[in-house]
C-alpha positions as CSV (number, residue, x, y, z in Angstrom):
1,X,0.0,0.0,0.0
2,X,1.5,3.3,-0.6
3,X,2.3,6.0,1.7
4,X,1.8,9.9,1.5
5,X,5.2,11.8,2.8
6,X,5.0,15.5,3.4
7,X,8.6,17.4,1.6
8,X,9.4,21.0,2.0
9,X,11.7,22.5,-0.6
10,X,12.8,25.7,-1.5
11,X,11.6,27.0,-4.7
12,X,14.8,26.7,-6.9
13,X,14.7,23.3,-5.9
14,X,11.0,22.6,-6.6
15,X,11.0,24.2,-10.4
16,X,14.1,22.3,-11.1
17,X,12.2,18.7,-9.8
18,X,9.1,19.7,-11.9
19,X,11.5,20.9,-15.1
20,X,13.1,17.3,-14.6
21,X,9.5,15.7,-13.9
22,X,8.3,17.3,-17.0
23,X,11.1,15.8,-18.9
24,X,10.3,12.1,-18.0
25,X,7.0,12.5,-18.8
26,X,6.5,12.1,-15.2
27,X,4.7,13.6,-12.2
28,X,6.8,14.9,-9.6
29,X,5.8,12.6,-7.5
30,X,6.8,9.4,-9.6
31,X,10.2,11.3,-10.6
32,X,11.4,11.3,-6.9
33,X,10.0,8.1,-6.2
34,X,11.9,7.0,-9.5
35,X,15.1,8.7,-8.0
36,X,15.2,7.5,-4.1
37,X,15.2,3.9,-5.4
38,X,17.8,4.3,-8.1
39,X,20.0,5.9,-5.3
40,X,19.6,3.4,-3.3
41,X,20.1,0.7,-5.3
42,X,23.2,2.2,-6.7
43,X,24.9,3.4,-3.7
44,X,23.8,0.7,-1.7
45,X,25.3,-2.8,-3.7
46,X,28.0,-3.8,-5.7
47,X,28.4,-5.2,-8.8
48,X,28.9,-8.7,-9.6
49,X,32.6,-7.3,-10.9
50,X,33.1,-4.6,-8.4
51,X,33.1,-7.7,-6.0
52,X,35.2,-10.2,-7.9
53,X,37.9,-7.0,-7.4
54,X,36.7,-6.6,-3.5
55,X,37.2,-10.3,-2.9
56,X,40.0,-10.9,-5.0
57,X,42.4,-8.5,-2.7
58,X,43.6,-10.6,0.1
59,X,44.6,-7.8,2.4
60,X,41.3,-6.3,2.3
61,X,39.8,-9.7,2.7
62,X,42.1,-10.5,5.8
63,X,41.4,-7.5,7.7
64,X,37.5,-7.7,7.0
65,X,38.2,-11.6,8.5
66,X,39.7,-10.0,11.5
67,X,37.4,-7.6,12.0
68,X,34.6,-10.1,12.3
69,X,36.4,-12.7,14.6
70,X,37.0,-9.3,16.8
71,X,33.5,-8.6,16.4
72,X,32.3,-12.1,17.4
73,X,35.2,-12.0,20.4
74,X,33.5,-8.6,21.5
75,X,36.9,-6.7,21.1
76,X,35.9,-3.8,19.4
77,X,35.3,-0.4,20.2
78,X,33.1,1.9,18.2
79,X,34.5,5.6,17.5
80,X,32.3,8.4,17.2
């Protein structure tokens, strides 16, 4: 079911989401929905090659491995 979310923009910002909604052939509402999840989903993963690299370097893969056995050890300390 979806779900109404109140924004509040200035007005530079708001003409340039309409200019870009107008664009798409979309209403501003469906452009930022549009946007959030392609954010997300592109900051939030790798790709399948971006991790062949990430595994594929065995310092970065040893210290990861270190960090978890300290994690599961509860030796850690977290630095704000």
């Amino acid at each position: 079911m979806s779900k109404t979310i109140t924004l509040r923009v200035d007005e530079d910002f708001y003409e340039m989401i309409k200019a870009a909604a107008k664009g798409e052939r979309r209403s501003i509402s469906s452009l930022l929905e549009y946007s959030a999840i392609f954010y997300i989903s592109n900051s939030s993963y790798v790709s399948d090659s971006e991790m062949k690299e990430i595994l594929s370097d065995e310092d970065l893969v040893g210290s990861l491995r270190t960090g978890m056995q300290d994690i599961e050890k509860d030796e850690y300390e977290i630095v704000k």
